[in-house]
Short mmCIF file of the C-alpha atoms (twelve columns), coordinates in Angstrom:
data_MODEL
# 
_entry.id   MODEL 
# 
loop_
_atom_site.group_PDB 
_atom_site.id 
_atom_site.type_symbol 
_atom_site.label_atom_id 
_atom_site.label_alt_id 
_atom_site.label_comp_id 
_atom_site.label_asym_id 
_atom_site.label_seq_id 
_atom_site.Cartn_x 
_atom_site.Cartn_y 
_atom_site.Cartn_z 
_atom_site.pdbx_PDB_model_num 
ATOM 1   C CA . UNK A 1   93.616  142.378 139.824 1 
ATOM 2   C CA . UNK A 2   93.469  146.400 139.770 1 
ATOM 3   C CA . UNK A 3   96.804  148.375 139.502 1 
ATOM 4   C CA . UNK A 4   96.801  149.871 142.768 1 
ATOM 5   C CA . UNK A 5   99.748  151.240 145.696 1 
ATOM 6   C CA . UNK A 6   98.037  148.131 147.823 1 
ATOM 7   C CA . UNK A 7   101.200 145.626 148.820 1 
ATOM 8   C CA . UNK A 8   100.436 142.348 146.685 1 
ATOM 9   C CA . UNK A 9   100.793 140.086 149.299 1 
ATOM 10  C CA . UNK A 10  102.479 136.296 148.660 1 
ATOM 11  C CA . UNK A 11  99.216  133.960 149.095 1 
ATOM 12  C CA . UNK A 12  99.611  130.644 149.844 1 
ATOM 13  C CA . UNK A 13  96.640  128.050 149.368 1 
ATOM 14  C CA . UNK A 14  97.462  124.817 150.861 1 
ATOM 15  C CA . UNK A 15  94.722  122.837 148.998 1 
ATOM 16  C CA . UNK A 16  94.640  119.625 151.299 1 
ATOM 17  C CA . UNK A 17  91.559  119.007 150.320 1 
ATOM 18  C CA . UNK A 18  92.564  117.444 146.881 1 
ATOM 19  C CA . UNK A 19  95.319  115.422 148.442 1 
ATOM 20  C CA . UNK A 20  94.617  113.777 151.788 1 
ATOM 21  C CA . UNK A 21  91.652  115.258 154.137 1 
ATOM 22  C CA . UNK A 22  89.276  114.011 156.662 1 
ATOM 23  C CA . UNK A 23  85.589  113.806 156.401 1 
ATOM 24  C CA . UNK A 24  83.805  116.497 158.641 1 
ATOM 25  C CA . UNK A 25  80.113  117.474 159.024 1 
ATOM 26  C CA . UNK A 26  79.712  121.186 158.397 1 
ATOM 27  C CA . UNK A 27  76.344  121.502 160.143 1 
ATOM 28  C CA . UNK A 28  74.661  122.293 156.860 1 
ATOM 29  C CA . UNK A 29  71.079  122.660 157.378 1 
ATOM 30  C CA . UNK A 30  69.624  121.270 154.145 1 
ATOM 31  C CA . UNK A 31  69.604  117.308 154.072 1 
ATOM 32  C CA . UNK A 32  71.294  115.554 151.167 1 
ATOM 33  C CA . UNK A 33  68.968  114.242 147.869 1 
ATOM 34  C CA . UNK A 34  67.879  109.807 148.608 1 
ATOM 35  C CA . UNK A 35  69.943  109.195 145.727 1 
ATOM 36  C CA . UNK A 36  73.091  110.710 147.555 1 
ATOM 37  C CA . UNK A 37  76.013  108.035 147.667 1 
ATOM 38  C CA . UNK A 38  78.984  107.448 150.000 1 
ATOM 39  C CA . UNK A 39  82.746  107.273 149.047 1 
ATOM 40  C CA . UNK A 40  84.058  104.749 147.238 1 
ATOM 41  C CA . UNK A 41  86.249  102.060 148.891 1 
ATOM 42  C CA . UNK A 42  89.616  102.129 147.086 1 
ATOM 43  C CA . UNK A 43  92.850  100.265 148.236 1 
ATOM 44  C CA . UNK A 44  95.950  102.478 149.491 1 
ATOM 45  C CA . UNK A 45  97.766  103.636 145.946 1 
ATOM 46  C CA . UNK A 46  94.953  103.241 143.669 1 
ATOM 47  C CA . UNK A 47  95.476  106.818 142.414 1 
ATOM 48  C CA . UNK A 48  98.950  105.848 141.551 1 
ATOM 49  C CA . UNK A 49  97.715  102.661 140.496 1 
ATOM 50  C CA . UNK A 50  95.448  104.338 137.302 1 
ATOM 51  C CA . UNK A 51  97.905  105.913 135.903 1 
ATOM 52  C CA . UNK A 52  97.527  109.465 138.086 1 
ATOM 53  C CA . UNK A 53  100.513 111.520 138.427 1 
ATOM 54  C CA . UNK A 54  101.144 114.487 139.981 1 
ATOM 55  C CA . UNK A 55  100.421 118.275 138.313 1 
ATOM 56  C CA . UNK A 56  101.549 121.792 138.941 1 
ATOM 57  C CA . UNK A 57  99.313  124.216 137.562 1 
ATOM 58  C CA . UNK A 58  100.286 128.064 137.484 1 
ATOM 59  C CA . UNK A 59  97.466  131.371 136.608 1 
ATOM 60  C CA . UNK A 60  98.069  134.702 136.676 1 
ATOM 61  C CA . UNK A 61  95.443  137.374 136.330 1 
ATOM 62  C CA . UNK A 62  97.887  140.312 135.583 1 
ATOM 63  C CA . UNK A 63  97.466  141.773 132.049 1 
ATOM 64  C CA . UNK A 64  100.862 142.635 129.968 1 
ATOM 65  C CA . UNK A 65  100.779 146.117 131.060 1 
ATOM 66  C CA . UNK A 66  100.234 144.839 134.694 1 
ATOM 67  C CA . UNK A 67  103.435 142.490 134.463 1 
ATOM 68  C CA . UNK A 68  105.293 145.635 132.512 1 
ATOM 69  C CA . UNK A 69  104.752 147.782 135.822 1 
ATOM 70  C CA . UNK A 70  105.961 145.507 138.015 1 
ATOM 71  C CA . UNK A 71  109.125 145.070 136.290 1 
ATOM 72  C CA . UNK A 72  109.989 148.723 136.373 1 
ATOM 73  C CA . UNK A 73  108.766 149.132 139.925 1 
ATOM 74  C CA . UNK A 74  105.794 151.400 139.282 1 
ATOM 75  C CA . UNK A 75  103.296 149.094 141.682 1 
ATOM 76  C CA . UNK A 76  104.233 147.885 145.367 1 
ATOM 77  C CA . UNK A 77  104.609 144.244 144.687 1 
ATOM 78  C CA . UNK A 78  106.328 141.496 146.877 1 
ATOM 79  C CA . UNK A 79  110.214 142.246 146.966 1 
ATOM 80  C CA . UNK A 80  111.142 140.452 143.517 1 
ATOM 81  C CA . UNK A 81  113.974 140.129 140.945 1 
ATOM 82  C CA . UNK A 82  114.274 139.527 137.630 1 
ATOM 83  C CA . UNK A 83  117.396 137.801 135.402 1 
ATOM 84  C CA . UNK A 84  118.428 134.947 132.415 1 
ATOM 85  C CA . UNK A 85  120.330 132.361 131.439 1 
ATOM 86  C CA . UNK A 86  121.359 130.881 128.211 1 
ATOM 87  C CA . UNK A 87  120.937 127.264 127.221 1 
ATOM 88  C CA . UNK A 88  121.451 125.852 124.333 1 
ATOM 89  C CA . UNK A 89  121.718 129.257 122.855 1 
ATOM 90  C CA . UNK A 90  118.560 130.070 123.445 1 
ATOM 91  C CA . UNK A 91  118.131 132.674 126.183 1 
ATOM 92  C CA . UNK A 92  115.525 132.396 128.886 1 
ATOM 93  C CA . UNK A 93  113.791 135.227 131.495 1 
ATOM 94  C CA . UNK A 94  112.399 134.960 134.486 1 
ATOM 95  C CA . UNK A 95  110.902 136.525 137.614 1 
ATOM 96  C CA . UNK A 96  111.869 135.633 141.247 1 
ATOM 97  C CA . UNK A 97  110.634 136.444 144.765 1 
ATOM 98  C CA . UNK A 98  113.333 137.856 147.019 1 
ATOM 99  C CA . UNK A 99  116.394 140.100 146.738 1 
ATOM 100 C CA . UNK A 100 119.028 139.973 144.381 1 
ATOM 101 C CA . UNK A 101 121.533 137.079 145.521 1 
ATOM 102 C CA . UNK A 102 124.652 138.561 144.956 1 
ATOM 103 C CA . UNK A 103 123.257 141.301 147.331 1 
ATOM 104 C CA . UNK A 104 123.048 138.882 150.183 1 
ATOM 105 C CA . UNK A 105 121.090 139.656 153.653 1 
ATOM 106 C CA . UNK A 106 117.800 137.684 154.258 1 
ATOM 107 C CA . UNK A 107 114.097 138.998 152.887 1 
ATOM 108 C CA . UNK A 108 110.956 138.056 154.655 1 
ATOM 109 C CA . UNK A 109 107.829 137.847 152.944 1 
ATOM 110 C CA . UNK A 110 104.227 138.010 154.704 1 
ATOM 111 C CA . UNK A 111 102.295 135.192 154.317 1 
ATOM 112 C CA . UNK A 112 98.779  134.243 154.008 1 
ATOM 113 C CA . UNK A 113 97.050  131.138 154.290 1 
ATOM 114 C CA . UNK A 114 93.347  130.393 152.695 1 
ATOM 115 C CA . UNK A 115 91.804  127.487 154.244 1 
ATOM 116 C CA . UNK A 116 89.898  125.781 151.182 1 
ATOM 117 C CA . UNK A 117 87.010  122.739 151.930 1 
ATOM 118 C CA . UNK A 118 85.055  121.089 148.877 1 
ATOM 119 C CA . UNK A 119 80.975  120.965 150.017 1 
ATOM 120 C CA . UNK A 120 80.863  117.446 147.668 1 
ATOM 121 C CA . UNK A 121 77.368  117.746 146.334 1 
ATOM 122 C CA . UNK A 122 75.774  114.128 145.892 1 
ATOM 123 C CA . UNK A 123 78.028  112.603 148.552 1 
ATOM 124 C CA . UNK A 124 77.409  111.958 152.426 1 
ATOM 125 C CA . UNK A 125 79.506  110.700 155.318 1 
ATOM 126 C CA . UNK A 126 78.765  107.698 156.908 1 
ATOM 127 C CA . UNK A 127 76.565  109.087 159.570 1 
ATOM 128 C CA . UNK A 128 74.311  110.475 156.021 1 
ATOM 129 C CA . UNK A 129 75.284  113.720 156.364 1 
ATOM 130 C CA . UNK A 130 76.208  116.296 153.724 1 
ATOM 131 C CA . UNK A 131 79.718  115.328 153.134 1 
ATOM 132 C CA . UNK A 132 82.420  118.086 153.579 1 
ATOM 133 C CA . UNK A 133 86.227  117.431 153.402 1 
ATOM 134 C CA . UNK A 134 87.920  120.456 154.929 1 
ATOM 135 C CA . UNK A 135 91.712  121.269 155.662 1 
ATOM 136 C CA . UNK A 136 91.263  122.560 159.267 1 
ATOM 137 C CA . UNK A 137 92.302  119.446 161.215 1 
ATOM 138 C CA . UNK A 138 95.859  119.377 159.397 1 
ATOM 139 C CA . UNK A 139 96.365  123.357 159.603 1 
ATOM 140 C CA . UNK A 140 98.705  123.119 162.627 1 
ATOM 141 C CA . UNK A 141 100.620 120.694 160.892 1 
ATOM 142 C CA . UNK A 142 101.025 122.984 157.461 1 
ATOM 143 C CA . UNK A 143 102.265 125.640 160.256 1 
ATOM 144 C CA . UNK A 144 104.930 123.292 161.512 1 
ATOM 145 C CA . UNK A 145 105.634 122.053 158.124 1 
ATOM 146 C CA . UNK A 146 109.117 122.702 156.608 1 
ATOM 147 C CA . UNK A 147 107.462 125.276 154.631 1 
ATOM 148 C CA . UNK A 148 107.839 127.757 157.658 1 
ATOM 149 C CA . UNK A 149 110.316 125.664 160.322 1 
ATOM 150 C CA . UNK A 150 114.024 125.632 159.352 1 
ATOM 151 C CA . UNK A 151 115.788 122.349 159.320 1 
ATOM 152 C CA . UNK A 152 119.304 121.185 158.435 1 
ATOM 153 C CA . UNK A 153 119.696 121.242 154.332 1 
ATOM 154 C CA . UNK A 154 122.953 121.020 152.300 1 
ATOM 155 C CA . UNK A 155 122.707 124.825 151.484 1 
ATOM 156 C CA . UNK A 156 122.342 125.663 155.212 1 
ATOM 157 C CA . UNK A 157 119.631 125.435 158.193 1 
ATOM 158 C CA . UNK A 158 116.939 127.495 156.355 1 
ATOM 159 C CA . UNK A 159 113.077 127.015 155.491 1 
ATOM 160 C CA . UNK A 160 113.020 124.199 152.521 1 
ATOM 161 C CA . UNK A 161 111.742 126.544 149.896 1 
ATOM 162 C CA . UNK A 162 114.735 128.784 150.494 1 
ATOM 163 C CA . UNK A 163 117.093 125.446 150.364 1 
ATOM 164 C CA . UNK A 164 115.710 124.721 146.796 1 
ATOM 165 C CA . UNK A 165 116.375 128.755 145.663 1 
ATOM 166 C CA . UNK A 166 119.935 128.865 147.523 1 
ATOM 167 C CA . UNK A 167 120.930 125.535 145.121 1 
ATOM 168 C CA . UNK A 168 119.652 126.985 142.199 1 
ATOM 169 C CA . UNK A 169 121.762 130.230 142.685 1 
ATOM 170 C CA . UNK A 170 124.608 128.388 144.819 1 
ATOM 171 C CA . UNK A 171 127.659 129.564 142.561 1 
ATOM 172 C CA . UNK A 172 126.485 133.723 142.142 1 
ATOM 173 C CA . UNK A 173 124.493 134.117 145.824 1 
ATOM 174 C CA . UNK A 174 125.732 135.105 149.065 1 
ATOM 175 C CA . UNK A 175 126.721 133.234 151.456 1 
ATOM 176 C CA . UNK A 176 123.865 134.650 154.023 1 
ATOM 177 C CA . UNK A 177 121.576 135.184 151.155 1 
ATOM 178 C CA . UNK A 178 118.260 133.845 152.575 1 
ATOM 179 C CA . UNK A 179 114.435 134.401 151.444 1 
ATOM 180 C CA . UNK A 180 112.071 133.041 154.091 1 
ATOM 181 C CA . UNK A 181 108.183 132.882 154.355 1 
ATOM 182 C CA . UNK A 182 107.295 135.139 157.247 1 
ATOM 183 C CA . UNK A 183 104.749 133.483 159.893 1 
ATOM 184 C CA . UNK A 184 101.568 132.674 158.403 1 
ATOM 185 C CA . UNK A 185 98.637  134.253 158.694 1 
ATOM 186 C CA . UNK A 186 95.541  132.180 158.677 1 
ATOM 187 C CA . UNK A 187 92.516  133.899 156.791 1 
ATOM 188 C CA . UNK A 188 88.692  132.981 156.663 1 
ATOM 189 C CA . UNK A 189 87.830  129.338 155.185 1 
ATOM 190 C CA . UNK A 190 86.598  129.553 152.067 1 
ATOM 191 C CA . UNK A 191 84.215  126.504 150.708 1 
ATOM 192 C CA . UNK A 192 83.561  125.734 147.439 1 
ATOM 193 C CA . UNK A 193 80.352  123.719 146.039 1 
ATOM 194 C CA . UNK A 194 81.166  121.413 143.700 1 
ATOM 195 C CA . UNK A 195 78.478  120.044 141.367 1 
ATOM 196 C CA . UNK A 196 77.506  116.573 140.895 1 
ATOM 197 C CA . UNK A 197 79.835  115.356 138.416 1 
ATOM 198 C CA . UNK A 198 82.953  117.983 139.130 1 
ATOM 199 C CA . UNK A 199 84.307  115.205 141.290 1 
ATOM 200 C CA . UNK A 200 85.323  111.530 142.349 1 
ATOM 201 C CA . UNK A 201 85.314  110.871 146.121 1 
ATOM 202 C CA . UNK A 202 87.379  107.782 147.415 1 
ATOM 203 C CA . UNK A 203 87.836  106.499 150.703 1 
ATOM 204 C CA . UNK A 204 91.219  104.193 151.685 1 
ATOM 205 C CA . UNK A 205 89.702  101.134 153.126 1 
ATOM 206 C CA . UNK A 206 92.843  100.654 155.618 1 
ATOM 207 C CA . UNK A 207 93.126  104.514 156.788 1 
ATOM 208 C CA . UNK A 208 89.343  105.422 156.633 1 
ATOM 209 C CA . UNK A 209 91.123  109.140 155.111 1 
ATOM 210 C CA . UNK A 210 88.697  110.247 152.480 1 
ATOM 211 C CA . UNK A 211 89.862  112.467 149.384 1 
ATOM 212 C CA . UNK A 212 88.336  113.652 146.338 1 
ATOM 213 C CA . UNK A 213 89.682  113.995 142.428 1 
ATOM 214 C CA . UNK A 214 88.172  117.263 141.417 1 
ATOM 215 C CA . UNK A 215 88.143  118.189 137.598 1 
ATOM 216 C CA . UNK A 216 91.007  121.112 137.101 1 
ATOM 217 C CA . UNK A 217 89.459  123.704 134.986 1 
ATOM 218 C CA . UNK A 218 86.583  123.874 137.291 1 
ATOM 219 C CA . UNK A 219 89.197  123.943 140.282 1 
ATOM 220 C CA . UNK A 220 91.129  126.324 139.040 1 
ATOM 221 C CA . UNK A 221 88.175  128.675 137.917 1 
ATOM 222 C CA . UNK A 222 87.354  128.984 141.729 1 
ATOM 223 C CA . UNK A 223 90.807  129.360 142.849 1 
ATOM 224 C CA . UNK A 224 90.970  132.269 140.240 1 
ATOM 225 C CA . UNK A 225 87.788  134.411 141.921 1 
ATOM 226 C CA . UNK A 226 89.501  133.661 145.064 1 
ATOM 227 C CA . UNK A 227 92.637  135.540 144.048 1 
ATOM 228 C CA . UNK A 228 90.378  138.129 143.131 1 
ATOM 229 C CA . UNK A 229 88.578  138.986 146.552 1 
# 
């Protein structure tokens, strides 16, 4: 990511496609290899039920001189602020999007949304075709979501992420401190292949929803080039 005056703008990549998606056909025009298998049946909670549990992964492509400069302001960044606490005696720093709590008034910040679909190479649907599981039939939903609608929390009626940041600062912020996605923009799909062997695709025998477990570092290697266009 260069060091420009451009406005580093909050992305968000709703990545449905490794949680619950729907099978679509993409209107690929090559046809998929014989040897080309269909999901496998698996009963509601088998995820759960081998031992899978859920994982956050963070990546940053800023160097140390990239992260210096946005602490002291020298690149246009989403509005930010920076603090620490102590515990335990050991002291701890860290970087937050929005204004300064104490401060009060509300910050909006833009919002983009990258609609991601897995092309599942050695897969097909049940009609034989190339099997693609893309995000686009639940994007209305993520727009509705409580991501971006308020609703009634215990720190106020407020967009859920800004619930969660209001409780974490709820004894040294404002009472009309707010920081709240702005509405989202959707971008250009972007599909990724994904290589025989990169992935596990499942199919809930009651719901018919098909998903896929796709291996992280090759996930997150894509997400990364992403960021970078």
């Amino acid at each position: 990511m260069s060091l420009s005056r451009d406005r580093l703008r909050l992305r968000f990549f709703y990545l449905c496609t490794l949680l619950v998606c729907f099978a679509i056909q993409a209107g690929w025009s090559q046809s998929p290899p014989d040897d080309s298998a269909q999901p496998t049946d698996a009963a509601g909670g088998f995820l759960q039920s081998q031992g899978a549990q859920p994982r956050f992964e963070t990546g940053t492509k800023l160097s140390e001189a990239g992260r210096s400069a946005v602490l002291q302001n020298r690149i246009s960044s989403v509005p930010h602020f920076t603090g620490s606490f102590a515990w335990q005696g050991r002291a701890y720093s860290y970087t937050m999007v929005g204004s300064r709590p104490q401060a009060g008034g509300t910050t909006e910040i833009p919002t983009e949304i990258i609609p991601v679909a897995l092309f599942l190479e050695g897969y097909v649907d049940e009609n034989g075709d190339p099997l693609v599981l893309s995000p686009g039939p639940i994007l209305l939903r993520v727009r509705s979501s409580p991501n971006f609608r308020s609703a009634e929390y215990q720190t106020g009626f407020t967009q859920f992420a800004d619930a969660v940041q209001r409780a974490q600062f709820f004894r040294t912020g404002a009472q009309d401190w707010h920081t709240l996605l702005g509405k989202p923009e959707i971008l250009h799909s972007v599909t990724i292949d994904v290589p025989r062997g990169f992935a596990r695709v499942y199919r809930n025998r009651t719901t018919g929803t098909t998903y896929a477990v796709v291996d992280t570092g090759f996930f997150l290697s894509h997400l990364n080039t992403i960021l970078q266009l």
